[in-house]
N, C-alpha and C positions, 0 to 999 in steps of 0.2 A: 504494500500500500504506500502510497505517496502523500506524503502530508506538507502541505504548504503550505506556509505564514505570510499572509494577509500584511498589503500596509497599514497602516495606521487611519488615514486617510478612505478605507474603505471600511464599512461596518465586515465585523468578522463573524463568516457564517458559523452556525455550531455544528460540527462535528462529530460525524457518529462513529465509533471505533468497533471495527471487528476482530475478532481473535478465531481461527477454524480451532474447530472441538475436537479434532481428532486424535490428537496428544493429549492425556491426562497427565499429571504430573502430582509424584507425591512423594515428599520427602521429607522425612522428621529425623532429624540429629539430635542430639544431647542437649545442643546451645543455640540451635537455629532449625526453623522448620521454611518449606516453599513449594505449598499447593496449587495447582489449578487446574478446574472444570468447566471445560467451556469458557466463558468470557467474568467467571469468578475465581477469584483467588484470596487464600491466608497465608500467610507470613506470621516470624513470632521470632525473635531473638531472646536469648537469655533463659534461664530457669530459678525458681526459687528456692530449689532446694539446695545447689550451691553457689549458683551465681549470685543470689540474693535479689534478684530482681526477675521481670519480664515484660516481656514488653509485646503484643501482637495487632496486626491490624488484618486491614483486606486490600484489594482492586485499587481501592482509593487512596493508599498508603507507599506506594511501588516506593515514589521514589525517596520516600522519608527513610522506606527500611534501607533501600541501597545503597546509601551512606552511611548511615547507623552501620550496617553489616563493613562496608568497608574501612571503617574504622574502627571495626573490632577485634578480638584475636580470633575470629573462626572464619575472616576473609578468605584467607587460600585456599582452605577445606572447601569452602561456597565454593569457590572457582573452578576446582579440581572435580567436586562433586557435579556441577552443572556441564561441564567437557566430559565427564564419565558419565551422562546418563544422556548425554547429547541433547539439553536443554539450551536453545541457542536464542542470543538478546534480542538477536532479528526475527525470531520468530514471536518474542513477544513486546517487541517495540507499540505496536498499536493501546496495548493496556499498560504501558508508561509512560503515552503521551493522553493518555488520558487522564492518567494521575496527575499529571503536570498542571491539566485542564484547573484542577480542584486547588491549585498551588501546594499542592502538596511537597514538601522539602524545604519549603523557605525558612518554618522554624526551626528545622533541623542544622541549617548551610549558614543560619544567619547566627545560632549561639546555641542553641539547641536548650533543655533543661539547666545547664549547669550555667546559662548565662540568663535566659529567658523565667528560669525559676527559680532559683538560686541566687542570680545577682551577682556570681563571681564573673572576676574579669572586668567589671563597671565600677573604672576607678579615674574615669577623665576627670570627674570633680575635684578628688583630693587632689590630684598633681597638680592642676590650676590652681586651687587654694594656697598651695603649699608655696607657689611662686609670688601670691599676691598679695601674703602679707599680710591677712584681716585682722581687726580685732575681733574678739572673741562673739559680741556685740553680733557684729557682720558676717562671723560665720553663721552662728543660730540661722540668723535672718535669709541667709542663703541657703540653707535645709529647706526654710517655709516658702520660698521661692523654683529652686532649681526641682523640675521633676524629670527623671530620664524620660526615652521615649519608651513606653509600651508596645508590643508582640501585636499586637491590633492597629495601631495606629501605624508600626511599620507595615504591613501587610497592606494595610490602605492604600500607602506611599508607594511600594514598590513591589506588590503584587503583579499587577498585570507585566511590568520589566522581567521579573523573573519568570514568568511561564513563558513566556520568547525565549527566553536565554536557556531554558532547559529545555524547551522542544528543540530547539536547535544543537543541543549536546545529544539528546536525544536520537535523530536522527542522523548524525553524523559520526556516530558510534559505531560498531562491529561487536562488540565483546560487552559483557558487564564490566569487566575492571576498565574496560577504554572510559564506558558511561560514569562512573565511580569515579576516575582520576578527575575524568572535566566538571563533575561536582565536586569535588576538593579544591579545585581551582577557583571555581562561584563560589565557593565557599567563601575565599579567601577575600572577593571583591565586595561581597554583601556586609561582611564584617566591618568591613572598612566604611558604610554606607552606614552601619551602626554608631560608629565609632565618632563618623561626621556627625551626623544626627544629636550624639550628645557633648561635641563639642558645640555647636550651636547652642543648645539652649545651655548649655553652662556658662557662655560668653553674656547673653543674655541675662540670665540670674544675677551675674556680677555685675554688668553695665545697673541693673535696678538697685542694689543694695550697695552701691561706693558712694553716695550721698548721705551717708548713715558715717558720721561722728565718731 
């Protein structure tokens, strides 16, 4: 199937995705599972008896898992496992550009849990603080001022960029680790799109509270 991206300038038609059924596919490992029936699919990294955690989704989830999975320790195994049972990316390209559809991966590629939920890693404040010298006064005040950007309000901003940028990885891909690598790559640009983001409004926070004594 050929899938082409629309300018901007022209409304974008929706697209319907096929997958042929005649491959079932079923695989459950220890640390990662990857099912599919027809134009449905489960995925599931992790287990809680010793990983401590788990994590599973479906269809809709493609491409959150396959960075999640590529940056785990049970990547090679997936690799080696989907070349040993001749599970091949071009054969299920159509149901990862439709994960794409749903944005799915931006919160993954952009900070994932450990930045999005956690809050680690979000420290453009202090460093600016640290350079600017406040009184004590003016830092409070810039707590009650400065607010990062929020996972929703990114997705707002740069939702529709990133499903371009992934269907275009996407289909320009051959293998999963080829697809894998060019989201490590996005990965790397969208962070930085984070990063902007709250430098912005930390310039801003200050610019309000430097008239404070």
């Amino acid at each position: 199937m050929t899938y082409k991206i629309k300018s901007k300038k022209v409304k974008e038609k929706k697209e319907s995705y096929k997958v042929s059924p005649e491959k079932e596919v079923y695989i459950d490992k220890h640390n990662w599972s990857f099912e599919k029936k027809g134009n449905k699919m489960k995925v599931s990294l992790g287990n809680m008896s010793d990983a401590g955690w788990y994590w599973d989704g479906d269809e809709k989830d493609l491409v959150g898992f396959s960075y999640r999975l590529h940056h785990s320790e049970v990547s090679d195994e997936f690799y080696k496992t989907m070349e040993e049972e001749n599970v091949t990316f071009e054969k299920l390209k159509p149901l990862y550009l439709k994960s794409a559809e749903t944005k799915d991966g931006l919160y993954q590629i952009s900070g994932d849990n450990v930045f999005w939920h956690f809050g680690e890693g979000d420290d453009e404040d202090e460093m600016y603080l640290q350079e600017e010298n406040l009184s004590k006064e003016q830092e409070n005040k810039f707590y009650e001022v400065y607010s990062p950007i929020k996972y929703e309000e990114f997705e707002k901003s740069y939702g529709n960029e990133y499903k371009q940028d992934v269907k275009k990885a996407i289909n320009s891909s051959s293998s999963f680790k080829e697809f894998n690598e060019k989201l490590t790559n996005l990965s790397e640009d969208y962070r930085e799109k984070v990063r902007e983001e709250n430098q912005e409004r930390t310039f801003k926070a200050l610019n309000k509270i430097k008239k404070i004594k």
